[in-house]
C-alpha positions as CSV (number, residue, x, y, z in Angstrom):
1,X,0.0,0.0,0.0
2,X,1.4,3.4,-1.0
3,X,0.8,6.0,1.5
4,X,-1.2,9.6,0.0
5,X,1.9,12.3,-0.1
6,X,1.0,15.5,1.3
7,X,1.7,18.2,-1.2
8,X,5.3,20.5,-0.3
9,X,4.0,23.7,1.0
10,X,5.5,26.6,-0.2
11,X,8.3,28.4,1.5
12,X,6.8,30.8,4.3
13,X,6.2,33.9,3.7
14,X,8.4,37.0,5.3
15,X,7.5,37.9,8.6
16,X,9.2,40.7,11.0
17,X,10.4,41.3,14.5
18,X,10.9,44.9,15.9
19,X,10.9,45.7,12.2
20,X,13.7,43.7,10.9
21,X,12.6,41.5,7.7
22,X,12.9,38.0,8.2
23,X,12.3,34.8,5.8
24,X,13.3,31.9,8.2
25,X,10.6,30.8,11.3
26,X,13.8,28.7,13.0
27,X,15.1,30.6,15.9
28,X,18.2,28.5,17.6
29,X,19.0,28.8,20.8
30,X,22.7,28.7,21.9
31,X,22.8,26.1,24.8
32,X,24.6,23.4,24.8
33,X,27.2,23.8,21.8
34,X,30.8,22.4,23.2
35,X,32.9,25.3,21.6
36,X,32.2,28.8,19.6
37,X,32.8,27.0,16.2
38,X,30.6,24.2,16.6
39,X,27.8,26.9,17.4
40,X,29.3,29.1,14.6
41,X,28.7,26.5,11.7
42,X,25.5,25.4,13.6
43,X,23.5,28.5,13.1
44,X,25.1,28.8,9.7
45,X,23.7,25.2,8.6
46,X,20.4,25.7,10.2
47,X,19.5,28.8,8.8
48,X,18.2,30.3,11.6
49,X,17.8,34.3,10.7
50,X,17.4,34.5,14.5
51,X,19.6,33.4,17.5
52,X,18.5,32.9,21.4
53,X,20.5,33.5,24.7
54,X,19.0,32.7,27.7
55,X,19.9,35.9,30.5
56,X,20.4,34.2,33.6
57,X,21.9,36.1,36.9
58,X,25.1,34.3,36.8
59,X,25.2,35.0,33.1
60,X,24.4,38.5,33.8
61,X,28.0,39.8,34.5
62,X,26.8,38.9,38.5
63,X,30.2,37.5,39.5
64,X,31.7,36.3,36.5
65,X,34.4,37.9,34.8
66,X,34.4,36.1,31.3
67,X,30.5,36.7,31.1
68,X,31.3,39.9,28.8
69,X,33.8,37.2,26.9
70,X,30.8,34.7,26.3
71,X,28.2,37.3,24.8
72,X,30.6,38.8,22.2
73,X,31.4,35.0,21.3
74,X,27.8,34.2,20.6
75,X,27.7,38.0,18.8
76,X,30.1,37.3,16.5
77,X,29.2,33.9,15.9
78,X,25.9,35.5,14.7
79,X,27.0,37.9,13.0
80,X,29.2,35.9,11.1
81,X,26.4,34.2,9.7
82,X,23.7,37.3,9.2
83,X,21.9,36.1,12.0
84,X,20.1,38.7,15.0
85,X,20.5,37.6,18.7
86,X,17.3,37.8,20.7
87,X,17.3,37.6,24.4
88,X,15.1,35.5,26.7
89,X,13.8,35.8,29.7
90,X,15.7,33.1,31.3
91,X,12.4,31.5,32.0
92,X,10.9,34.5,34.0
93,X,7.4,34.2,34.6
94,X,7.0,38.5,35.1
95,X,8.4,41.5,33.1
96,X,9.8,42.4,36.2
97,X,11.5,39.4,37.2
98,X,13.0,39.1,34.0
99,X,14.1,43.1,34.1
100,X,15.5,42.3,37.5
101,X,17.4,38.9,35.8
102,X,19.0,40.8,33.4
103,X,20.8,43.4,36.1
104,X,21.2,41.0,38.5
105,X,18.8,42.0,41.2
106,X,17.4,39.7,43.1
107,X,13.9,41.1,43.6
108,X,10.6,39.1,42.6
């Protein structure tokens, strides 16, 4: 028995974000990659227009010295492949909580 094939939809249509033009729907996140290259040609294979770094406290420049280091690695790793870097909220479940993760407060 041959199984009915669902017609190819076409590509997707452009969309935007705060006004930037954008053709891909795959947004990447950046955890997990073991080294700047591997996340480098990652986001360059996939596509992906648009690139997501959770902000966390400790990644927030709260106590960590390379923290600065680590955001210009994913920058240019983006850039490097024409793709935008979008924050998260680090899994905040309030605007201000996530404000408050991203300067490293501690207030709920």
């Amino acid at each position: 028995m041959n199984p009915v094939r669902e017609p190819v939809p076409d590509a997707p249509s452009p969309w935007e974000a705060y006004g930037q033009p954008l053709t891909s729907r795959f947004l990447l996140g950046t955890a997990g990659y073991p080294s700047p290259d591997v996340l480098g040609r990652a986001i360059a294979a996939s596509g992906a227009q648009v690139v997501t770094v959770g902000l966390k406290r400790h990644l927030a420049g709260h106590g960590m010295p390379d923290c600065d280091d680590a955001v210009a690695i994913i920058q240019s790793c983006c850039a490097a492949a024409g793709a935008r870097l979008l924050p998260n909220t680090a899994g905040c479940r309030r605007w201000r909580t996530s404000c408050s993760t991203r300067t490293g407060s501690s207030s709920r």
